[in-house]
C-alpha positions as CSV (number, residue, x, y, z in Angstrom):
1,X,196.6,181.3,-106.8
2,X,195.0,181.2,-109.7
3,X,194.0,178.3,-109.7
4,X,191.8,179.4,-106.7
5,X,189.6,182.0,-109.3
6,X,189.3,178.9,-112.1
7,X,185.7,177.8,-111.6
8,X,184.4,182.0,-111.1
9,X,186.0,182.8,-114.0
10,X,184.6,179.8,-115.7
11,X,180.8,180.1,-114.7
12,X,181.1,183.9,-115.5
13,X,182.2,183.0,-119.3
14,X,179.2,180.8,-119.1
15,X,177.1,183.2,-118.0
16,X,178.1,185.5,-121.0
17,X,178.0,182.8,-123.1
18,X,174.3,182.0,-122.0
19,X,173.0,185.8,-122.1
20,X,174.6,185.8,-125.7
21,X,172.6,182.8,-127.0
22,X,169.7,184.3,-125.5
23,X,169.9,187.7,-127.6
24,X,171.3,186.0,-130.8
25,X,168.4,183.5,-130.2
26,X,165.9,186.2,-129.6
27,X,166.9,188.1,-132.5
28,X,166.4,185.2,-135.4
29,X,163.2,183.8,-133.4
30,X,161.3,187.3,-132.1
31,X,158.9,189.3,-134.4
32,X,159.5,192.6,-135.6
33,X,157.5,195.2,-136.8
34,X,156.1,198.5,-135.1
35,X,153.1,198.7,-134.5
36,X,150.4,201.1,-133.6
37,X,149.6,199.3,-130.1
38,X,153.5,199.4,-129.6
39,X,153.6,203.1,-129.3
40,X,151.0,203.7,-126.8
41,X,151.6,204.3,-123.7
42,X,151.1,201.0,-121.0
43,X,151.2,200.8,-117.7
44,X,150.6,198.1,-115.2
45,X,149.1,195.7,-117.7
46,X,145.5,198.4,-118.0
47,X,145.3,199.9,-121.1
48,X,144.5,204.0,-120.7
49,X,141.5,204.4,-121.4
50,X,141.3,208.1,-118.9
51,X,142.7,210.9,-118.6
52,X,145.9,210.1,-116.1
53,X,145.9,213.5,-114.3
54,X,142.2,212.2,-112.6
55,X,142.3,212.9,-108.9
56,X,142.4,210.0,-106.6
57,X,140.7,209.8,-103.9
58,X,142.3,210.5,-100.2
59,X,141.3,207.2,-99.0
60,X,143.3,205.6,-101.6
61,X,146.7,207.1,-99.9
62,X,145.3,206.7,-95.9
63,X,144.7,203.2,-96.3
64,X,148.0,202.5,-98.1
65,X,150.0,204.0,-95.0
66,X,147.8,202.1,-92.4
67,X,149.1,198.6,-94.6
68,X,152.6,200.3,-94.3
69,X,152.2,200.6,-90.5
70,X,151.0,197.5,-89.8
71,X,153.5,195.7,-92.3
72,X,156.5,197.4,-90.5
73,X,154.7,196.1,-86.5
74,X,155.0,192.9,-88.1
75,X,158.9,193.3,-88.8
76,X,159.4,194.5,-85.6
77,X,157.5,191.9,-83.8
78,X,159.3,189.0,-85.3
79,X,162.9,189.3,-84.5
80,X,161.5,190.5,-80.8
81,X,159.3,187.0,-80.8
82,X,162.2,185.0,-82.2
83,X,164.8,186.5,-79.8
84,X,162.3,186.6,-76.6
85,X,163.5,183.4,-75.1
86,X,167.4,185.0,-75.0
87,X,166.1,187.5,-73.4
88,X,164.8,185.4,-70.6
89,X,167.6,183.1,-70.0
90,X,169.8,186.7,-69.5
91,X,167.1,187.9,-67.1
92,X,165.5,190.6,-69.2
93,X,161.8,188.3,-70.0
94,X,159.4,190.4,-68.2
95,X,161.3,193.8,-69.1
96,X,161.5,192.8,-73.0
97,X,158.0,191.4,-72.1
98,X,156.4,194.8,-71.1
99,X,158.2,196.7,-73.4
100,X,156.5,194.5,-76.4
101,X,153.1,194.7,-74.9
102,X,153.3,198.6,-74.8
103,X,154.1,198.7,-78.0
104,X,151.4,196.3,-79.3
105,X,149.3,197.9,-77.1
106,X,149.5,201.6,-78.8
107,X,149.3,199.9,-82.2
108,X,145.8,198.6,-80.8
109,X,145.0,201.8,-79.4
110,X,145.4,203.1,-83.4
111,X,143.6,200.4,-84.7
112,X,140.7,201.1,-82.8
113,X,141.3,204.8,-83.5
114,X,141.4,204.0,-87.5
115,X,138.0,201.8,-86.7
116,X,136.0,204.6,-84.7
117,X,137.2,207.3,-87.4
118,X,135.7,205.1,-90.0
119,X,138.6,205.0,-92.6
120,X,138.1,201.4,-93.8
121,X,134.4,202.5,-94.4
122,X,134.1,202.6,-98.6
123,X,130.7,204.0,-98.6
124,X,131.4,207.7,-97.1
C-alpha cells in the first residue's frame, strides 16, 4: 500500500526541495536595501501621481457591466452551440433552437438599446 503513495511523496519532497533552493538562492543573489521608491505606495504598475479619492466617471462602471453582459452571453452560448446537435438527435432541435434565438434576440434588443442611448459615445 505504500508503495502506491511512493512517487507523490517523492515529487512533493522535490517540490520542497525546489521552493527551498529558490529562497536560499534568492537570498545570497537578490539586493537589499530600503529604499525611498520601495515605500511608496504602487499600484497596477502607474506610479501615483493624483490624489486617489478622484471621482470616476459613470461611464467608466456602465461600460464595464455591458463587457460583463456580453462576456457571460458568450458562456452561455457555447455549451448550447456545442450541445445543439444532441439536442436534435433526441428531438428537442427546433425547441432548443427557438429558445436560443429568443435569448440572442433580447441581447440584440439591448444592444441596440445601449447604441440608441449613446453609452459607447466618449464625447458626451
Amino acid at each position: 500500500m505504500s508503495a502506491d503513495y511512493t512517487p507523490i511523496l517523492m515529487l512533493f519532497l522535490f517540490a520542497v526541495f525546489l521552493a527551498a533552493a529558490f529562497v536560499i538562492i534568492s537570498a545570497f543573489l537578490g539586493k537589499y536595501g530600503v529604499k525611498k521608491t520601495n515605500l511608496a505606495p504602487y499600484e497596477c504598475g502607474i506610479d501615483q501621481a493624483t490624489v486617489p479619492r478622484q471621482p470616476i466617471s459613470v461611464k467608466f462602471f456602465v461600460v464595464a457591466l455591458m463587457f460583463l453582459l456580453f462576456d457571460v452571453e458568450i458562456a452561455v452560448l457555447y455549451p448550447w452551440a456545442t450541445l445543439f446537435k444532441k439536442f436534435v438527435a433526441n428531438g428537442l432541435g427546433q425547441f432548443v433552437l427557438i429558445e436560443g434565438l429568443v435569448f440572442i434576440g433580447v441581447l440584440a434588443v439591448g444592444l441596440v438599446y445601449i447604441f440608441r442611448v449613446g453609452v459607447l459615445d466618449w464625447e458626451k
